[in-house]
PyMOL CGO cylinders between C-alpha atoms (Angstrom):
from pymol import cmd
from pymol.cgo import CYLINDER

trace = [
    CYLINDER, 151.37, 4.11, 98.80, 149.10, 5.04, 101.62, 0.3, 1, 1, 1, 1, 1, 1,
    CYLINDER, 149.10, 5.04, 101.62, 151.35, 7.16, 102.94, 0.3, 1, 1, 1, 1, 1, 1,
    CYLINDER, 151.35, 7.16, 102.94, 151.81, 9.68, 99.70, 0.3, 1, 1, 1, 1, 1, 1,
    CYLINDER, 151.81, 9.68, 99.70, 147.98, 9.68, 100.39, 0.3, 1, 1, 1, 1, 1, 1,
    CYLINDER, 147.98, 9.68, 100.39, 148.12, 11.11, 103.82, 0.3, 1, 1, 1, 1, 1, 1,
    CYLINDER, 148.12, 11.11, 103.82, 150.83, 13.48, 102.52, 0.3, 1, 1, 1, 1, 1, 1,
    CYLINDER, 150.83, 13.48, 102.52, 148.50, 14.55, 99.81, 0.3, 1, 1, 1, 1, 1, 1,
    CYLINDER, 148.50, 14.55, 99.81, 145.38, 14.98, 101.53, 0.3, 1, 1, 1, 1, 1, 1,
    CYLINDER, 145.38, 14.98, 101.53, 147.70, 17.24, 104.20, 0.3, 1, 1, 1, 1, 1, 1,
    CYLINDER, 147.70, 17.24, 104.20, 149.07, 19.53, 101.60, 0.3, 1, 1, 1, 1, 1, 1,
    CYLINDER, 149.07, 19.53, 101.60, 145.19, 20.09, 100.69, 0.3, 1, 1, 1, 1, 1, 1,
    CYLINDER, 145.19, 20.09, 100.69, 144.30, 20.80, 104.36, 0.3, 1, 1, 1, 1, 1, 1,
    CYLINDER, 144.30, 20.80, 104.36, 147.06, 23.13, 104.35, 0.3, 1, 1, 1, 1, 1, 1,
    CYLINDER, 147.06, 23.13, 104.35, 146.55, 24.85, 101.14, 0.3, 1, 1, 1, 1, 1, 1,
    CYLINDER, 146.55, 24.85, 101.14, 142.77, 25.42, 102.31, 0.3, 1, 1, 1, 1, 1, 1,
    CYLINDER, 142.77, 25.42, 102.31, 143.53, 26.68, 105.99, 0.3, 1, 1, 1, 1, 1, 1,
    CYLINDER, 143.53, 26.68, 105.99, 145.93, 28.59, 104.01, 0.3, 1, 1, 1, 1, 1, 1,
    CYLINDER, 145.93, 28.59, 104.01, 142.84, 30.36, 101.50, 0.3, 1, 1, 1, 1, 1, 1,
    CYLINDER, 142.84, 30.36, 101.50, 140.95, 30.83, 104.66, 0.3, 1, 1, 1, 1, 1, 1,
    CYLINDER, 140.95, 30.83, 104.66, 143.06, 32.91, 106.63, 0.3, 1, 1, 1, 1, 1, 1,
    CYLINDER, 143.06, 32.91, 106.63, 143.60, 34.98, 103.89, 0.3, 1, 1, 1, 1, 1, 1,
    CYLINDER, 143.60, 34.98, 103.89, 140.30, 35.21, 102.99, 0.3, 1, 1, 1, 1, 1, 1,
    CYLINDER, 140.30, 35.21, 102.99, 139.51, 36.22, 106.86, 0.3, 1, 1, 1, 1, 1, 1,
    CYLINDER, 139.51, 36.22, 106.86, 142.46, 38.96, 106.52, 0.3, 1, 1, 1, 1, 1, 1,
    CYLINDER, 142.46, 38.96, 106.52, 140.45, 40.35, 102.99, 0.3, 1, 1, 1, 1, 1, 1,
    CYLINDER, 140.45, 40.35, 102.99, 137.45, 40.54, 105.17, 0.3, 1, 1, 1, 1, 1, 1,
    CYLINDER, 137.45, 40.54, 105.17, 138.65, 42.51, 108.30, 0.3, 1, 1, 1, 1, 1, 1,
    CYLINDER, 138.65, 42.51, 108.30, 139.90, 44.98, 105.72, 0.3, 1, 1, 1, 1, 1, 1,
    CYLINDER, 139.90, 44.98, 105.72, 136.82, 44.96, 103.66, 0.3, 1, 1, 1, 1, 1, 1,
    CYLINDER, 136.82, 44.96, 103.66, 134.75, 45.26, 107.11, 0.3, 1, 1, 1, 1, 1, 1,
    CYLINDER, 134.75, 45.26, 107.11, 136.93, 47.87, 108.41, 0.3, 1, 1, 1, 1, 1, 1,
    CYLINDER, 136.93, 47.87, 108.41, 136.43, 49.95, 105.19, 0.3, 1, 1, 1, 1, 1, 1,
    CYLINDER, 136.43, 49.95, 105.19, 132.42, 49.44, 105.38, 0.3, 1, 1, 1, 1, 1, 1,
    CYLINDER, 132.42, 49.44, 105.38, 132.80, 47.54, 101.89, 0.3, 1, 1, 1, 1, 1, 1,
    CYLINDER, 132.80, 47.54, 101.89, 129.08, 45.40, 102.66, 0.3, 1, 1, 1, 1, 1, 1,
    CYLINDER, 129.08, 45.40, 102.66, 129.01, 43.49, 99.14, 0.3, 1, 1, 1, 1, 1, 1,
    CYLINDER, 129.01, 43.49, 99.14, 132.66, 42.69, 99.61, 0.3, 1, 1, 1, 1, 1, 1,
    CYLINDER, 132.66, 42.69, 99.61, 132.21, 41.31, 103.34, 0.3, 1, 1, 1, 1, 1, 1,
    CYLINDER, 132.21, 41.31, 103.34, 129.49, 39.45, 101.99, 0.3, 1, 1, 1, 1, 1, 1,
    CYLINDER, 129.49, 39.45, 101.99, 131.29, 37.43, 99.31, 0.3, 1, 1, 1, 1, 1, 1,
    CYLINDER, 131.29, 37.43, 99.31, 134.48, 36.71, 101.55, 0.3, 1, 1, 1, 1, 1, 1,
    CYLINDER, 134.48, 36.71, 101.55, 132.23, 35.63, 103.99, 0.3, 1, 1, 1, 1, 1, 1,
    CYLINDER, 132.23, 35.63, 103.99, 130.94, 33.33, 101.22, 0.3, 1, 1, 1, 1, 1, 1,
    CYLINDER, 130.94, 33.33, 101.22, 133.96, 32.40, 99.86, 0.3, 1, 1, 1, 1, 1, 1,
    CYLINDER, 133.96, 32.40, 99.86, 134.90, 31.54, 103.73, 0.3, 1, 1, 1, 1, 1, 1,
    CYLINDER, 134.90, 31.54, 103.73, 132.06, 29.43, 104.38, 0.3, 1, 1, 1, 1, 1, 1,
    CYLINDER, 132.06, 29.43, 104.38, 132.91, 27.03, 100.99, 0.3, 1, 1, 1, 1, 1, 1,
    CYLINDER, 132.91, 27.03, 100.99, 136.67, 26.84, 101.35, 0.3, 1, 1, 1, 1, 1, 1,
    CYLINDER, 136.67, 26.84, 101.35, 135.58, 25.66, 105.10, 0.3, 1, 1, 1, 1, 1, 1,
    CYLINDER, 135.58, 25.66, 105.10, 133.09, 22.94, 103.53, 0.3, 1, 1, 1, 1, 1, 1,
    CYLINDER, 133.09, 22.94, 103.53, 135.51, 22.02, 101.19, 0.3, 1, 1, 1, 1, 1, 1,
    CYLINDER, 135.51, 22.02, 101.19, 138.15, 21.57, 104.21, 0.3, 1, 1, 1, 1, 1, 1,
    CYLINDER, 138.15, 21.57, 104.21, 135.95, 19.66, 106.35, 0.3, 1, 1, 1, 1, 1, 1,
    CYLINDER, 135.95, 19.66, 106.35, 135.39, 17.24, 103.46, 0.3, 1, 1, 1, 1, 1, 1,
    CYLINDER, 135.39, 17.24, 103.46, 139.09, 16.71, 102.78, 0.3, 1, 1, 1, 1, 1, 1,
    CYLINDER, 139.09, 16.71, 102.78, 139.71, 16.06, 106.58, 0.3, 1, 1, 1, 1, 1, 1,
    CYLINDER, 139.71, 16.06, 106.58, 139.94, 12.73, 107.85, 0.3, 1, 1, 1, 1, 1, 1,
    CYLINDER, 139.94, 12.73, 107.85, 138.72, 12.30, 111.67, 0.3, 1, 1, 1, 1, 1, 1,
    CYLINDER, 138.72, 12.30, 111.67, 142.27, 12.90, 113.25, 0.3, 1, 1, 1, 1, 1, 1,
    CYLINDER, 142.27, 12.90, 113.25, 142.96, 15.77, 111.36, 0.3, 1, 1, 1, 1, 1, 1,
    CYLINDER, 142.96, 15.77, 111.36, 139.37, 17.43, 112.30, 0.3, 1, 1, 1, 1, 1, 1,
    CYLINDER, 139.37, 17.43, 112.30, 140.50, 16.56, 115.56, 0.3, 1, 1, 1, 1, 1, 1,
    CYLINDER, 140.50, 16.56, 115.56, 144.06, 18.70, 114.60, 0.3, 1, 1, 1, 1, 1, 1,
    CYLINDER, 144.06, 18.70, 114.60, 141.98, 21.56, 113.54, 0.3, 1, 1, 1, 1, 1, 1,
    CYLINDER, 141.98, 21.56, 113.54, 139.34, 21.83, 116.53, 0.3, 1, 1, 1, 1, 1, 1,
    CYLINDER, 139.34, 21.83, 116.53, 142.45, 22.30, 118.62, 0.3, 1, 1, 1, 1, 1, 1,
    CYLINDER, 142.45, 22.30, 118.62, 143.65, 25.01, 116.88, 0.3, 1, 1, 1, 1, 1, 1,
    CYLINDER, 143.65, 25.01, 116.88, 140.70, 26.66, 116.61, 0.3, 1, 1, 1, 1, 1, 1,
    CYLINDER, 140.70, 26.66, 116.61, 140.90, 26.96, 120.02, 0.3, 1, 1, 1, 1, 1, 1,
]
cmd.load_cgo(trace, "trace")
């Protein structure tokens, strides 16, 4: 059982790394094309799907993650 758990909580990981990134695309576009209130709410929408990802994570996955980030 534990380990649907762990395959779970990766899927979630993945599907919100996966948000972010294109969330961070949306904004180089929106920053390239001077939209401000658009840059502004990506960079919003950013910063929560990255709380919500560093609340899913367990310790060896933020672990994972800082090395990526990298």
């Amino acid at each position: 059982m534990m380990i649907s758990q762990d395959f779970d909580s990766i899927d979630v990981v993945d599907e919100l790394i996966r948000k972010i990134r294109i969330k961070e695309s949306q904004l180089k576009l929106a920053q390239k094309s001077n939209l401000l209130y658009t840059s502004e709410v990506l960079k919003n929408q950013i910063l929560e799907l990255q709380h919500q990802l560093s609340e899913s994570q367990d310790p060896e996955l933020h672990a994972l993650m800082s090395l990526l980030d990298d």
